[in-house]
C-alpha positions in Angstrom: -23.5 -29.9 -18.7 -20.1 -29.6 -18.7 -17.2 -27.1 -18.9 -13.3 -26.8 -19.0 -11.1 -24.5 -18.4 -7.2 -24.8 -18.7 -4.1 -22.9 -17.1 -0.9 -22.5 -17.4 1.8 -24.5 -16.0 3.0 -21.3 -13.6 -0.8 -20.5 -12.8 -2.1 -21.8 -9.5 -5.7 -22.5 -8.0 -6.9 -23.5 -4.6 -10.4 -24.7 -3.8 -11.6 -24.0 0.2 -14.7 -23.2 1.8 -16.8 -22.9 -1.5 -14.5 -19.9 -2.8 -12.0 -20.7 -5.9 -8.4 -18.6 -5.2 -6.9 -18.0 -8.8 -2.7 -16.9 -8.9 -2.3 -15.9 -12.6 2.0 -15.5 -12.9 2.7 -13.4 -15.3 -0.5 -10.4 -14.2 0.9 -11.6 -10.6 -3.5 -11.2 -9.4 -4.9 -13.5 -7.2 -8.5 -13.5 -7.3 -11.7 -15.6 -5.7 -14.7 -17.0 -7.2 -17.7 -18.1 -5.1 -18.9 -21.7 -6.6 -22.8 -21.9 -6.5 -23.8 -24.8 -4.5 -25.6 -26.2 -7.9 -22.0 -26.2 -9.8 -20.0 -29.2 -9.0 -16.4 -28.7 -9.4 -12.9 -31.0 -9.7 -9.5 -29.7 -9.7 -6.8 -31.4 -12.2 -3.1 -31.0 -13.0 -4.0 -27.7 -15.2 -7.9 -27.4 -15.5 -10.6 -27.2 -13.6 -13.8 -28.9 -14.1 -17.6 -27.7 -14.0 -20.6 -30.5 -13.7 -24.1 -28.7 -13.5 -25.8 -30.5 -10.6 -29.4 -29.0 -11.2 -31.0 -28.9 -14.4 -33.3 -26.7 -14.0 -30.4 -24.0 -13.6 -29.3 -24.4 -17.1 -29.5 -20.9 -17.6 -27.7 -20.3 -14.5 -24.8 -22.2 -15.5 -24.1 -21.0 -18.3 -24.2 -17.0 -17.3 -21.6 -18.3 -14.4 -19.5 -20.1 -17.1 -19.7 -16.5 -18.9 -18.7 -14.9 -15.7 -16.2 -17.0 -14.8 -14.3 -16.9 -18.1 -14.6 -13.2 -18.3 -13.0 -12.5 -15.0 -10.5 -15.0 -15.7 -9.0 -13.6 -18.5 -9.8 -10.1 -17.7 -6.8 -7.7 -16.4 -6.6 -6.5 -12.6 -7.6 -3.0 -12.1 -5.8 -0.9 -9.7 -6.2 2.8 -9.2 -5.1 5.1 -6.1 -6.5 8.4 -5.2 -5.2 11.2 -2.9 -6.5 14.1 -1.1 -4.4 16.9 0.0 -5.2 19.5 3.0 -4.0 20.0 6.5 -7.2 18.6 8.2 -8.2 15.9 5.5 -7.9 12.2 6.6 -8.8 8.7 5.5 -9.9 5.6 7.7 -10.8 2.1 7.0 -12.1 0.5 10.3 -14.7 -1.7 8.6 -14.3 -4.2 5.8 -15.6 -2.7 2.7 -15.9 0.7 4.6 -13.9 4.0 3.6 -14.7 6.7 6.3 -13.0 10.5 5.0 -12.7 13.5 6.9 -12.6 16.4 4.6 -12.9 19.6 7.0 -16.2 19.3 7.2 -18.0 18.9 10.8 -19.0 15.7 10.1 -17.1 12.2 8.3 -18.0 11.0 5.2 -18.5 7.0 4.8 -18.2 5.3 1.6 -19.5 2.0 1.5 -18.3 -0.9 -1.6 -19.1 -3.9 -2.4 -16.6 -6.8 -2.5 -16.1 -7.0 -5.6 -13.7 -4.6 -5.0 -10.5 -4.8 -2.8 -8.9 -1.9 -0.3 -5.3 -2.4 -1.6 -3.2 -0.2 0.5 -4.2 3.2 2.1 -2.6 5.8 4.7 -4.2 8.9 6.1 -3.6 10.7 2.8 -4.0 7.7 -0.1 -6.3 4.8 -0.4 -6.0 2.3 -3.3 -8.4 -0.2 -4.8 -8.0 -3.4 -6.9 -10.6 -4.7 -9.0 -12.0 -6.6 -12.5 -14.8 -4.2 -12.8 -13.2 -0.8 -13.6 -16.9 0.9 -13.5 -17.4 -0.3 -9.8 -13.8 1.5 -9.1 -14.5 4.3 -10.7 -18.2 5.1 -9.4 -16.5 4.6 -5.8 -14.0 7.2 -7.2 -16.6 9.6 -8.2 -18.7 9.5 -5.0 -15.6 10.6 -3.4 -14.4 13.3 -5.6 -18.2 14.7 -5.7 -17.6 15.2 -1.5 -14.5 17.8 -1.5 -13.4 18.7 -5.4 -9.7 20.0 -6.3 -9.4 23.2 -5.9 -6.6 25.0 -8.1 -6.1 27.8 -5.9 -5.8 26.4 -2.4 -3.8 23.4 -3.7 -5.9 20.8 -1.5 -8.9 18.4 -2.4 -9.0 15.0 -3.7 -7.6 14.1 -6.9 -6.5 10.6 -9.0 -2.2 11.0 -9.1 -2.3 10.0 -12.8 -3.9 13.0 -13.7 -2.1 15.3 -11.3 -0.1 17.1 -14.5 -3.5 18.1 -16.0 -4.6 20.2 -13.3 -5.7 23.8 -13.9 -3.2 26.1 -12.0 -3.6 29.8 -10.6 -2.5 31.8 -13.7 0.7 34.6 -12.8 -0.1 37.6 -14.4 
Protein backbone atom coordinates (compact mmCIF):
# COMPACT_ATOMS: atom_id res chain seq x y z
CA UNK A 1 0.00 0.00 0.00
CA UNK A 2 0.80 3.20 -0.64
CA UNK A 3 0.09 6.84 0.36
CA UNK A 4 0.96 10.58 -0.48
CA UNK A 5 0.81 13.43 1.00
CA UNK A 6 1.88 16.91 -0.46
CA UNK A 7 3.05 20.45 1.14
CA UNK A 8 3.45 23.52 0.38
CA UNK A 9 6.41 25.19 -0.92
CA UNK A 10 6.97 27.34 2.63
CA UNK A 11 6.02 24.06 4.77
CA UNK A 12 8.90 22.13 6.10
CA UNK A 13 9.47 18.42 7.49
CA UNK A 14 12.34 16.70 9.17
CA UNK A 15 12.64 13.02 9.65
CA UNK A 16 15.05 11.89 12.90
CA UNK A 17 14.95 9.17 15.31
CA UNK A 18 11.57 7.58 14.11
CA UNK A 19 9.61 11.00 14.92
CA UNK A 20 8.31 13.23 11.70
CA UNK A 21 8.75 17.29 12.74
CA UNK A 22 6.09 19.11 10.62
CA UNK A 23 6.54 23.45 10.31
CA UNK A 24 3.19 24.43 8.70
CA UNK A 25 4.03 28.60 7.63
CA UNK A 26 1.17 30.17 7.59
CA UNK A 27 -0.48 28.33 11.28
CA UNK A 28 3.31 28.91 12.24
CA UNK A 29 2.83 24.97 14.46
CA UNK A 30 5.40 22.56 14.49
CA UNK A 31 4.28 19.30 15.36
CA UNK A 32 5.71 15.40 15.61
CA UNK A 33 4.46 12.20 14.42
CA UNK A 34 5.88 8.88 15.62
CA UNK A 35 6.35 6.53 12.38
CA UNK A 36 5.40 2.86 13.37
CA UNK A 37 8.28 0.64 12.68
CA UNK A 38 5.83 -1.31 9.94
CA UNK A 39 5.39 2.18 7.88
CA UNK A 40 8.23 2.77 5.61
CA UNK A 41 8.72 6.32 4.81
CA UNK A 42 10.68 8.68 1.96
CA UNK A 43 11.00 12.30 2.10
CA UNK A 44 10.73 14.30 -1.49
CA UNK A 45 11.01 17.96 -2.63
CA UNK A 46 7.13 18.48 -1.32
CA UNK A 47 5.65 15.09 -0.22
CA UNK A 48 6.23 12.58 1.79
CA UNK A 49 5.83 8.98 1.03
CA UNK A 50 4.19 5.96 3.03
CA UNK A 51 5.12 2.09 1.90
CA UNK A 52 3.20 -0.50 4.26
CA UNK A 53 6.05 -2.95 5.16
CA UNK A 54 3.66 -5.58 6.87
CA UNK A 55 0.62 -6.81 5.43
CA UNK A 56 -0.93 -8.14 7.84
CA UNK A 57 -1.21 -4.50 9.42
CA UNK A 58 -3.50 -3.34 6.63
CA UNK A 59 -5.86 -2.12 8.97
CA UNK A 60 -3.19 -0.48 10.92
CA UNK A 61 -2.10 1.49 8.15
CA UNK A 62 -4.75 2.87 7.07
CA UNK A 63 -6.19 4.23 10.67
CA UNK A 64 -2.40 5.90 10.83
CA UNK A 65 -3.00 7.31 7.26
CA UNK A 66 -6.41 8.61 8.92
CA UNK A 67 -4.50 9.98 11.75
CA UNK A 68 -1.90 11.38 10.13
CA UNK A 69 -4.05 13.38 7.69
CA UNK A 70 -6.25 14.58 10.34
CA UNK A 71 -3.62 16.03 12.54
CA UNK A 72 -2.10 17.43 9.60
CA UNK A 73 -4.63 19.59 8.47
CA UNK A 74 -6.10 20.13 11.81
CA UNK A 75 -5.56 23.71 13.57
CA UNK A 76 -3.13 24.10 16.74
CA UNK A 77 -4.96 24.52 19.91
CA UNK A 78 -3.76 26.73 22.50
CA UNK A 79 -5.50 27.81 25.70
CA UNK A 80 -3.98 29.47 29.05
CA UNK A 81 -5.49 29.35 32.36
CA UNK A 82 -4.83 31.43 35.53
CA UNK A 83 -5.39 31.27 39.09
CA UNK A 84 -5.47 34.16 41.33
CA UNK A 85 -4.74 34.21 45.38
CA UNK A 86 -1.92 35.29 47.53
CA UNK A 87 -0.77 31.74 48.39
CA UNK A 88 -1.65 29.94 44.99
CA UNK A 89 1.26 28.67 42.81
CA UNK A 90 2.06 26.58 39.76
CA UNK A 91 5.17 24.23 39.08
CA UNK A 92 6.36 22.15 36.29
CA UNK A 93 9.41 20.08 37.51
CA UNK A 94 8.56 17.00 35.51
CA UNK A 95 7.81 16.57 31.78
CA UNK A 96 4.12 16.14 31.35
CA UNK A 97 3.73 17.10 35.15
CA UNK A 98 1.76 20.25 36.46
CA UNK A 99 2.14 20.40 40.34
CA UNK A 100 -0.51 23.44 41.90
CA UNK A 101 -0.53 24.75 45.22
CA UNK A 102 -3.98 26.13 45.95
CA UNK A 103 -3.90 26.88 49.89
CA UNK A 104 -4.48 23.70 50.64
CA UNK A 105 -1.98 21.65 53.08
CA UNK A 106 -1.04 19.54 50.48
CA UNK A 107 -0.02 20.15 46.32
CA UNK A 108 -2.04 19.02 43.72
CA UNK A 109 -0.30 17.04 40.64
CA UNK A 110 -1.85 16.91 37.30
CA UNK A 111 -0.50 14.50 35.10
CA UNK A 112 -0.95 14.67 30.77
CA UNK A 113 -0.23 12.89 28.24
CA UNK A 114 2.04 14.01 25.38
CA UNK A 115 -0.17 14.64 23.16
CA UNK A 116 -0.27 17.74 24.73
CA UNK A 117 2.47 20.42 25.03
CA UNK A 118 3.35 22.86 28.38
CA UNK A 119 3.62 26.12 26.26
CA UNK A 120 4.70 28.70 28.61
CA UNK A 121 3.78 28.97 32.44
CA UNK A 122 4.89 31.23 35.51
CA UNK A 123 3.79 30.92 39.12
CA UNK A 124 0.34 32.37 38.22
CA UNK A 125 -0.40 31.03 34.38
CA UNK A 126 0.29 27.83 32.57
CA UNK A 127 -0.50 27.36 28.82
CA UNK A 128 -1.01 24.32 26.70
CA UNK A 129 -0.83 23.60 22.95
CA UNK A 130 -2.49 20.83 21.43
CA UNK A 131 -4.61 19.11 18.16
CA UNK A 132 -6.99 17.42 20.51
CA UNK A 133 -8.94 20.23 22.15
CA UNK A 134 -10.87 17.48 24.42
CA UNK A 135 -7.43 16.28 25.94
CA UNK A 136 -6.89 20.27 26.81
CA UNK A 137 -9.87 20.84 28.06
CA UNK A 138 -10.36 17.64 30.33
CA UNK A 139 -6.80 18.79 31.77
CA UNK A 140 -8.52 22.11 32.22
CA UNK A 141 -11.39 20.78 34.05
CA UNK A 142 -9.48 18.60 36.49
CA UNK A 143 -7.94 21.73 37.48
CA UNK A 144 -10.76 23.97 37.85
CA UNK A 145 -12.72 21.06 39.78
CA UNK A 146 -9.51 21.44 42.60
CA UNK A 147 -9.98 25.38 43.73
CA UNK A 148 -13.27 26.97 41.69
CA UNK A 149 -13.63 30.93 41.11
CA UNK A 150 -14.94 32.41 43.67
CA UNK A 151 -16.86 35.88 42.97
CA UNK A 152 -16.59 37.23 46.27
CA UNK A 153 -12.94 36.67 47.26
CA UNK A 154 -11.76 37.47 43.75
CA UNK A 155 -9.22 34.38 43.70
CA UNK A 156 -9.47 30.81 42.19
CA UNK A 157 -8.65 29.52 38.88
CA UNK A 158 -10.25 30.64 35.83
CA UNK A 159 -9.67 30.47 31.73
CA UNK A 160 -8.76 34.59 30.76
CA UNK A 161 -11.09 34.40 27.79
CA UNK A 162 -13.91 34.18 29.91
CA UNK A 163 -12.79 36.55 32.54
CA UNK A 164 -15.68 39.26 31.46
CA UNK A 165 -18.44 36.63 32.18
CA UNK A 166 -17.74 36.23 35.63
CA UNK A 167 -20.51 36.61 38.22
CA UNK A 168 -19.57 39.68 40.50
CA UNK A 169 -20.60 40.63 44.20
CA UNK A 170 -23.80 42.68 43.51
CA UNK A 171 -23.74 46.61 45.27
CA UNK A 172 -26.84 47.15 46.72
Amino acid sequence: MLFQFYFKKEDKFIFKNSQLYFFFHNDNNLFSIKIPAWVCLTLCSNSVLFFLKDFSKKEDFLLFIKLFSDRSRSKFIHSSLEIRGIEFKIESKPQNRIIFYLGNSHPVFVQFSNKVFLHSFNAKSIALNGFFNSFIGNIFTKIKAQKKWNAYKEKGVFIPCFKNTFSRKKSI
